[in-house]
C-alpha positions in Angstrom: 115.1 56.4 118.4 115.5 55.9 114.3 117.4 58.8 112.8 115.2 60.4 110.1 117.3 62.4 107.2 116.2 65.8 107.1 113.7 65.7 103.8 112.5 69.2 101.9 109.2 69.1 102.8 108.0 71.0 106.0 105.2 69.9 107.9 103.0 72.8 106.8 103.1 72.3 103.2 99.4 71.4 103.1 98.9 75.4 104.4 100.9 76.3 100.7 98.8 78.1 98.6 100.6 77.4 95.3 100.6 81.3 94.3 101.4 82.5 97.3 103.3 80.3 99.7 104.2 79.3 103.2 105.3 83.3 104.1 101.4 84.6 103.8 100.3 82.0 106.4 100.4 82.9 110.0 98.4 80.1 112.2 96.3 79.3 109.4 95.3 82.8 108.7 95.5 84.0 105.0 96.8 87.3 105.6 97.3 89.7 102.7 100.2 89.7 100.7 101.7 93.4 99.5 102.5 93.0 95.7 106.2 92.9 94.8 108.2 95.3 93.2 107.5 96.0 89.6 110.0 94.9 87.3 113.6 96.3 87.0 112.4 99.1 90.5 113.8 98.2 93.5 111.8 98.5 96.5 111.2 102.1 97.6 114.2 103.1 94.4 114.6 107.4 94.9 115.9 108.6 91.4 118.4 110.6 92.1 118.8 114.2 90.7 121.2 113.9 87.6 123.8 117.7 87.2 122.0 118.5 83.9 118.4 118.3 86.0 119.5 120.6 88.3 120.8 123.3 86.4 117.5 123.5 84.2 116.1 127.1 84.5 112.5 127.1 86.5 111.6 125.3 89.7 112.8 122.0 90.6 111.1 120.2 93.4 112.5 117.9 95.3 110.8 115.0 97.8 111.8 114.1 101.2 114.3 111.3 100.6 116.2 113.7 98.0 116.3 116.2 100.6 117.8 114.3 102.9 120.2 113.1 100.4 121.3 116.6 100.1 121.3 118.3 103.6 122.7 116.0 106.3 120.1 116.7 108.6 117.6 114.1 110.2 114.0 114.9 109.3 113.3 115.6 113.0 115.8 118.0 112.7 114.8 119.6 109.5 111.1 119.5 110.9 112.4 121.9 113.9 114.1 124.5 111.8 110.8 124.5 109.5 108.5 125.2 112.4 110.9 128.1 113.9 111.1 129.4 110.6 115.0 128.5 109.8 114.8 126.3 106.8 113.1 126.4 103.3 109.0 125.3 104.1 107.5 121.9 102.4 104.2 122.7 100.9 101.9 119.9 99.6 101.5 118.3 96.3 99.0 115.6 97.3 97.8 115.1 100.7 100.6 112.7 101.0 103.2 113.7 99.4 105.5 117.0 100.4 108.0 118.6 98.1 110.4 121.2 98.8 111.7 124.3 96.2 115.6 123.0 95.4 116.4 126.6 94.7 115.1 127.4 98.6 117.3 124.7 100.1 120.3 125.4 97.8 120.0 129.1 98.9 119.5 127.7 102.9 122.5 125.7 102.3 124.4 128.7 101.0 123.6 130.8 103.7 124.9 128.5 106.5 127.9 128.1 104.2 128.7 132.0 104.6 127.4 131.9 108.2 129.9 129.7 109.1 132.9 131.6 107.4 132.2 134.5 109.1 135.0 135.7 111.4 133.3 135.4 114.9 130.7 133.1 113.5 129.6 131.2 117.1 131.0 127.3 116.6 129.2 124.4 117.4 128.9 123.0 121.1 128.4 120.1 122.4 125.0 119.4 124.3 125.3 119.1 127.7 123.6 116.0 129.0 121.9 115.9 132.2 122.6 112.4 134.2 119.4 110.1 133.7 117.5 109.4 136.9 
């Protein structure tokens, strides 16, 4: 057998759409390709709340990903104490998009800062885990 040297071209350059390349073809199927970030955004950037934002006067609302920036709390978890009525409620802006009142959660957070100073404030426990069957 004759060695070949390994050349740049790959077999399916005739597939190659010249805007979009070899990634958007999947066994000769032109699937649809998700525009790219817009220039000088990272994909799925979260501005981040700057001190002088937070301390202007009125109501600051906050999105999910800057929620859970703040409180260390998975959004399963944070969905929980919503529904039993233990943490500050989302309402809607759009039908996708959910904010939260900063001045809610900063309050929340300040109450479980207190609740937890408390002499006789219960401490955390582990779970007990049942053995799996």
């Amino acid at each position: 057998m004759k060695y070949m040297p390994p050349s740049n071209h790959s077999p399916f350059t005739n597939l190659m759409h010249p805007d979009i390349g070899l990634g958007a073809f999947v066994g000769n199927l032109k699937r649809q390709r998700r525009s790219g970030p817009k220039a000088g955004r990272s994909p799925r950037a979260v501005r981040v709340l700057t001190e002088s934002e937070l301390n202007v006067p009125g109501r600051v609302l906050i999105k999910r990903r800057q929620l859970l920036q703040k409180v260390p709390l998975c959004e399963r978890t944070i969905l929980n104490l919503e529904k039993r009525g233990q943490f500050p409620q989302r309402f809607s802006i759009t039908s996708r998009l959910v904010a939260w009142d900063l001045n809610e959660v900063d309050a929340w957070i300040a109450e479980q800062q207190t609740a937890a100073r408390r002499p006789g404030a219960p401490q955390a426990q582990p779970l007990s885990r049942s053995p799996s069957k």
